[in-house]
Backbone bond lengths (Angstrom), bond angles and torsions (degrees), N, CA, C in turn:
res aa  C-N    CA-C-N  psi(-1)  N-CA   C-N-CA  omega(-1)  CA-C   N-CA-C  phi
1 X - - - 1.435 - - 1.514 108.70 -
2 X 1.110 114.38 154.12 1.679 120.94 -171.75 1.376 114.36 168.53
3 X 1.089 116.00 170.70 1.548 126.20 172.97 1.859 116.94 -78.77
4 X 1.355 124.11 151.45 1.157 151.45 172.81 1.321 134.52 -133.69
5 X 1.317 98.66 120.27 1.706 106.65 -170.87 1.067 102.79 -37.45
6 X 1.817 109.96 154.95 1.902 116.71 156.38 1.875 103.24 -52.43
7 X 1.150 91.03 160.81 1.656 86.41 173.97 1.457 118.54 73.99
8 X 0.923 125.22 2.09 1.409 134.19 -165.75 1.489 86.48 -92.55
9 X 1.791 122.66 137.17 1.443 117.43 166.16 2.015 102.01 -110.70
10 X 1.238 97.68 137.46 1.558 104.01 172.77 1.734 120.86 -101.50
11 X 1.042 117.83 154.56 1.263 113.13 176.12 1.735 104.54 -75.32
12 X 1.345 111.81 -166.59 1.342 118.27 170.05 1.738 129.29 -107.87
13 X 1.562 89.52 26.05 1.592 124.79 156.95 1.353 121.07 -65.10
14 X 1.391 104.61 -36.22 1.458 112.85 -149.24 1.191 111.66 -134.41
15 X 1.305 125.35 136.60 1.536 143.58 -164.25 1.590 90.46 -103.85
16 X 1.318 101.96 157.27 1.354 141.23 -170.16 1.375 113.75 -153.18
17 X 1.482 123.18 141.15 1.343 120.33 145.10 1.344 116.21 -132.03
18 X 1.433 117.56 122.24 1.090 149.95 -155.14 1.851 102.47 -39.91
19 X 1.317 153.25 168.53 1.620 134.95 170.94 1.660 110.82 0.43
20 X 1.324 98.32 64.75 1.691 97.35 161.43 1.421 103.45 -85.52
21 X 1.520 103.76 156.47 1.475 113.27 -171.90 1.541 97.79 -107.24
22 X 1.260 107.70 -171.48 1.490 126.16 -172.84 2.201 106.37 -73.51
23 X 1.459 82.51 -27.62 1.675 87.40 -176.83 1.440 118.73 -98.31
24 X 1.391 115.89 0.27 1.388 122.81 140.05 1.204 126.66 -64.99
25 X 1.433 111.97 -39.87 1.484 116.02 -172.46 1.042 93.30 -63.53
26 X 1.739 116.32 -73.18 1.288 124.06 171.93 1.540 115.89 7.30
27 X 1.457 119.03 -99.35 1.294 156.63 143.85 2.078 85.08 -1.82
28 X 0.652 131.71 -112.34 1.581 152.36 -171.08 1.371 108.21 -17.89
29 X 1.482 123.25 -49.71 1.248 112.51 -170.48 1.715 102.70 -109.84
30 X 1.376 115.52 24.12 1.588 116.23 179.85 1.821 101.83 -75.80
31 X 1.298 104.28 161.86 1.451 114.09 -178.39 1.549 106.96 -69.37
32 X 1.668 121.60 -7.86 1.737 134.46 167.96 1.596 104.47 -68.33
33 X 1.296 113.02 -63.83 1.616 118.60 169.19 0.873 115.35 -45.49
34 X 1.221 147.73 -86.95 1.184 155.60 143.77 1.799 124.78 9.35
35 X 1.925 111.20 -57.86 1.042 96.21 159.82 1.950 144.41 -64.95
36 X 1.625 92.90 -10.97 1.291 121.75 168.80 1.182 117.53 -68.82
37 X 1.188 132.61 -43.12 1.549 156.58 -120.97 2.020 86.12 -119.16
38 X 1.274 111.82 -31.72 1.726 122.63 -174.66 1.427 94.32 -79.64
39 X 1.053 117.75 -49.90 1.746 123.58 -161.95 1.307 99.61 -85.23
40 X 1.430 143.07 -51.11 0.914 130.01 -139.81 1.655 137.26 -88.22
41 X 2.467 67.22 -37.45 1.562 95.59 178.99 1.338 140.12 -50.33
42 X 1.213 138.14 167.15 1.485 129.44 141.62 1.623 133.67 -78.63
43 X 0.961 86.83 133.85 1.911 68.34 -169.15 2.002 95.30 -117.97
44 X 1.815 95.08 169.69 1.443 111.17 -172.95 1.675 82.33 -130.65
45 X 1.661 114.38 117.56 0.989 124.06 -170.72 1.489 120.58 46.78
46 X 1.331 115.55 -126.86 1.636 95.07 153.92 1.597 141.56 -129.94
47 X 1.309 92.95 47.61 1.643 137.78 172.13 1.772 106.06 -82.35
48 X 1.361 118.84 121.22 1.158 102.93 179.63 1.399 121.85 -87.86
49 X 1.294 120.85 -177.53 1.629 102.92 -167.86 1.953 89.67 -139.52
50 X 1.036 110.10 101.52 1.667 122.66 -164.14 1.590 96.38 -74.67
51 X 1.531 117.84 120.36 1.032 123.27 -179.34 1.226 131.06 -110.52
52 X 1.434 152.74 83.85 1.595 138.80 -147.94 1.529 122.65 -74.97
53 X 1.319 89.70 15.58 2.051 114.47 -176.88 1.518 86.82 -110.02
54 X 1.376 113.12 -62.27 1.440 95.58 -161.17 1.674 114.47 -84.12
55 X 1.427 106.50 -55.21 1.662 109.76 -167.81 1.367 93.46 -88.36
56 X 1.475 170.58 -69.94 0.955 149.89 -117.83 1.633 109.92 -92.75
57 X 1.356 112.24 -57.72 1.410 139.89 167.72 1.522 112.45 -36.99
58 X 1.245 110.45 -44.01 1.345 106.75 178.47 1.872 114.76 -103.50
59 X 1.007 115.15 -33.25 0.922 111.79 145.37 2.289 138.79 -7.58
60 X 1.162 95.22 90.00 1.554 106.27 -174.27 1.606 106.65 -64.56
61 X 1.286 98.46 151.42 1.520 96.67 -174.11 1.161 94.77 -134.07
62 X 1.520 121.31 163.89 1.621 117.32 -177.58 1.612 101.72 -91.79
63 X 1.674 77.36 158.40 1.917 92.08 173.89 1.730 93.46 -94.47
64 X 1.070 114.24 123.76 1.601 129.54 177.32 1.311 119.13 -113.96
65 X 1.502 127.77 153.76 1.120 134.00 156.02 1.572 120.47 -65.65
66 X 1.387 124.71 178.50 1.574 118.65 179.88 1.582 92.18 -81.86
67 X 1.371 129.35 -36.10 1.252 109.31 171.10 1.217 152.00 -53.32
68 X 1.328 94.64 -26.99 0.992 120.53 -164.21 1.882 109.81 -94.60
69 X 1.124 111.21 -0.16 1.352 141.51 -157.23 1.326 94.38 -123.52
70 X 1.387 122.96 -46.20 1.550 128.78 173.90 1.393 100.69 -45.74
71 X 1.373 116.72 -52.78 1.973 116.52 -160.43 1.176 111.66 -93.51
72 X 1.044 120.67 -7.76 1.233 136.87 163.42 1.474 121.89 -60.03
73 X 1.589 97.53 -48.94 1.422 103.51 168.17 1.412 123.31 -89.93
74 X 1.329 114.68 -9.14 1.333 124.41 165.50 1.343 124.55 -83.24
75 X 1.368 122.50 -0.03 1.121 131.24 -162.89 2.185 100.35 -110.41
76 X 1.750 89.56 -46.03 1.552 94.36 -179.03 1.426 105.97 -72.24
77 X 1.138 119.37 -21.84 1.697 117.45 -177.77 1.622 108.33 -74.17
78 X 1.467 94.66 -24.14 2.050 102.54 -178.85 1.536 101.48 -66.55
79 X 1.271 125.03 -50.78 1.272 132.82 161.58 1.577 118.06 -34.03
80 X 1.106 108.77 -88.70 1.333 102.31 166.49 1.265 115.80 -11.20
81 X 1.716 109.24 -78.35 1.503 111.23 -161.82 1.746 109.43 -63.62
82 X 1.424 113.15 -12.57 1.604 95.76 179.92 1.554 97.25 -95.06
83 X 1.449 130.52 1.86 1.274 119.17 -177.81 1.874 88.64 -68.82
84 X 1.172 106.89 -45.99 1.847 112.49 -143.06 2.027 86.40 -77.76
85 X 0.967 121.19 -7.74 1.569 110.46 -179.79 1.656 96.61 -83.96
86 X 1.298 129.72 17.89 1.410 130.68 -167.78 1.742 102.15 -145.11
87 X 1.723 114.20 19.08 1.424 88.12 171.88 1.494 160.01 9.44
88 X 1.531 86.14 -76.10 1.478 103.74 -174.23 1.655 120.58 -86.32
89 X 1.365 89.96 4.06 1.834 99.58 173.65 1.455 148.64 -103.66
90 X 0.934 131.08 87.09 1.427 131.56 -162.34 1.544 120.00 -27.65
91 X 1.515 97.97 166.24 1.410 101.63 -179.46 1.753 105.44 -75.51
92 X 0.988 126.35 -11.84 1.907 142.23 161.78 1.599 96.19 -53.81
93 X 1.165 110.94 -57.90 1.212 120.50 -161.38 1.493 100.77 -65.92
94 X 1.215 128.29 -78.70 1.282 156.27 -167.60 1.691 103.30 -41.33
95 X 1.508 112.26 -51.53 1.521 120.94 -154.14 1.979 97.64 -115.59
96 X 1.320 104.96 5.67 1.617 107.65 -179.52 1.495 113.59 -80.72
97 X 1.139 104.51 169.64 1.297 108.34 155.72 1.634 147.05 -1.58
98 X 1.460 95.93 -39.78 1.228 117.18 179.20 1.445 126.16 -143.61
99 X 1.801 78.62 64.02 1.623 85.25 -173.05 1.440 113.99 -87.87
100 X 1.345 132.42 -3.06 1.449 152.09 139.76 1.948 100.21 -18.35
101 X 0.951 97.28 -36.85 1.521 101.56 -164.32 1.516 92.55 -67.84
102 X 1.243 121.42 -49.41 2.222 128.41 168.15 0.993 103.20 -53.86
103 X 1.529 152.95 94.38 1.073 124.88 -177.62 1.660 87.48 -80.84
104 X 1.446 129.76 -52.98 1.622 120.50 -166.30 1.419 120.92 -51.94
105 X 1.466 103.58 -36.82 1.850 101.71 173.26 1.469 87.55 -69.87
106 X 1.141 154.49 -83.58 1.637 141.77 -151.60 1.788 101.20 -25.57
107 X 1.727 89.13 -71.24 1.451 73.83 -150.46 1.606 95.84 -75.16
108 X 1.086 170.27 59.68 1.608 174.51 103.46 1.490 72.04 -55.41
109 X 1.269 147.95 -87.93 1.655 120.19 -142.72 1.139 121.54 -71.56
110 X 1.836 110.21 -19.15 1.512 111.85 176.18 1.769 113.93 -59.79
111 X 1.618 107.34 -43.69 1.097 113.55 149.18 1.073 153.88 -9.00
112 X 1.781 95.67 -68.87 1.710 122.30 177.48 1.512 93.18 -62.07
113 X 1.084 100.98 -64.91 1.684 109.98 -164.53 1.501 126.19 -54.63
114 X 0.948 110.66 -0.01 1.601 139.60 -161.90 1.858 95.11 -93.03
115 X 1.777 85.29 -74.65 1.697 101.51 -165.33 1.521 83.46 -73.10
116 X 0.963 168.90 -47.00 1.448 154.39 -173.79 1.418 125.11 -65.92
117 X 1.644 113.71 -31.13 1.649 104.64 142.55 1.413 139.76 -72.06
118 X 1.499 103.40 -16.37 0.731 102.72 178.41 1.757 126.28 -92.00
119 X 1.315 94.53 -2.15 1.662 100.47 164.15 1.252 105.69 -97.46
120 X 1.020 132.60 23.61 1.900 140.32 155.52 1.369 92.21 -84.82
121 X 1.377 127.96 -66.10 1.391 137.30 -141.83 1.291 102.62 98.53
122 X 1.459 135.22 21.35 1.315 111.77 171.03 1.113 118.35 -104.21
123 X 1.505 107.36 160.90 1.911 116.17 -164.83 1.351 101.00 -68.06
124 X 1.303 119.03 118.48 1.475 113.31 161.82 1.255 113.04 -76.18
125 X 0.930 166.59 -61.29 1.306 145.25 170.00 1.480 131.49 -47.82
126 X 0.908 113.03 5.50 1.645 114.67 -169.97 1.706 96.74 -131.63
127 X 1.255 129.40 -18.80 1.297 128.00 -167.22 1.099 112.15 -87.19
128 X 1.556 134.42 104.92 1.342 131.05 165.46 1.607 111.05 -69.02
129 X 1.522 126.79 161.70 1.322 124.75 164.57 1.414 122.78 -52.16
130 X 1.241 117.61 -41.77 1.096 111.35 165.36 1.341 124.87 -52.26
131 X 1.223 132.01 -39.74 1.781 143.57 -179.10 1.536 101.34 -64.41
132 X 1.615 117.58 -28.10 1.470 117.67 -142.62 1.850 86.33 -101.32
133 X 1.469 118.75 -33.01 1.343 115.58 155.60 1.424 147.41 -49.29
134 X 1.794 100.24 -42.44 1.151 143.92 -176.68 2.248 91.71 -69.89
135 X 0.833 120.81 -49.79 1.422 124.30 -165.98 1.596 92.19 -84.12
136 X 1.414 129.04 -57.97 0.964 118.37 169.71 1.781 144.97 -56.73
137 X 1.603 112.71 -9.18 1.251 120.66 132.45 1.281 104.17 -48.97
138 X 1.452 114.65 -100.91 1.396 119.40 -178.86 1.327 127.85 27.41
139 X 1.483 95.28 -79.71 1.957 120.38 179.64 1.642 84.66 -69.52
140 X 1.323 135.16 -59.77 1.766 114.27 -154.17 1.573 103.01 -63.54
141 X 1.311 119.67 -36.96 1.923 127.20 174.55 1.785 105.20 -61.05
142 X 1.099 107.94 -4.00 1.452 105.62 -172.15 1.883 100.88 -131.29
143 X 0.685 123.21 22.10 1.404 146.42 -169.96 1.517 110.20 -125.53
144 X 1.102 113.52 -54.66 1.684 139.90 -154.66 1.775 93.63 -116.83
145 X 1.094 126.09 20.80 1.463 125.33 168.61 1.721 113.90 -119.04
146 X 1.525 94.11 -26.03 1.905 100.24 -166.06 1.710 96.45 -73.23
């Protein structure tokens, strides 16, 4: 996930949202999205197939403070900037196996993922993925009831 020039044309592979900000991204590529994004998706073999009907759309988002929205965006912009200290390296590279090898993109997502549970209110230390799914039904059954 990342940003794309204006003017940029995409195939019909690929999702977009139109002036996304830094606290979408934020929000999008946190280990919360993501655990959603495992459960929710469709997949083609076992490639997922990102859907803005199924996983994005339904998808709960937190009610946040501006502060909390502040680090949020300070956190996805850290990303960014440790993507660009890696030029010449793919997103294979970057998000593989050995992503230990980034130490600044690592910890920028430990980061992200941090201030993004923590605008849930959920315990980062105590929250397995499974729990972090489990709550996120929750909010979509309570979303999808009003």
């Amino acid at each position: 996930m990342g940003f794309i020039k204006a003017g940029t044309i995409v195939t019909d592979r690929v999702q977009i949202i139109p002036d996304a900000s830094l606290y979408d991204f934020g929000i999008i590529i946190s280990n919360v999205h993501m655990a959603w994004t495992r459960v929710v998706c469709m997949r083609l073999k076992s490639d997922y197939s990102y859907s803005k009907d199924v996983v994005y759309n339904n998808f709960p988002w937190p009610q946040i403070t501006e502060l909390q929205k502040s680090k949020i965006e300070d956190t996805a912009q850290a990303i960014l900037m440790a993507r660009a200290l890696y030029p010449n390296s793919t997103p294979a590279d970057l998000y593989g196996e050995e992503m230990y090898l980034y130490p600044e993109l690592l910890k920028a997502h430990q980061a992200n993922d941090r201030a993004v549970m923590q605008g849930y209110g959920f315990n980062i230390k105590e929250m397995s993925e499974a729990d972090c799914v489990a709550e996120l039904m929750r909010m979509y059954q309570e979303l999808t009831q009003a």
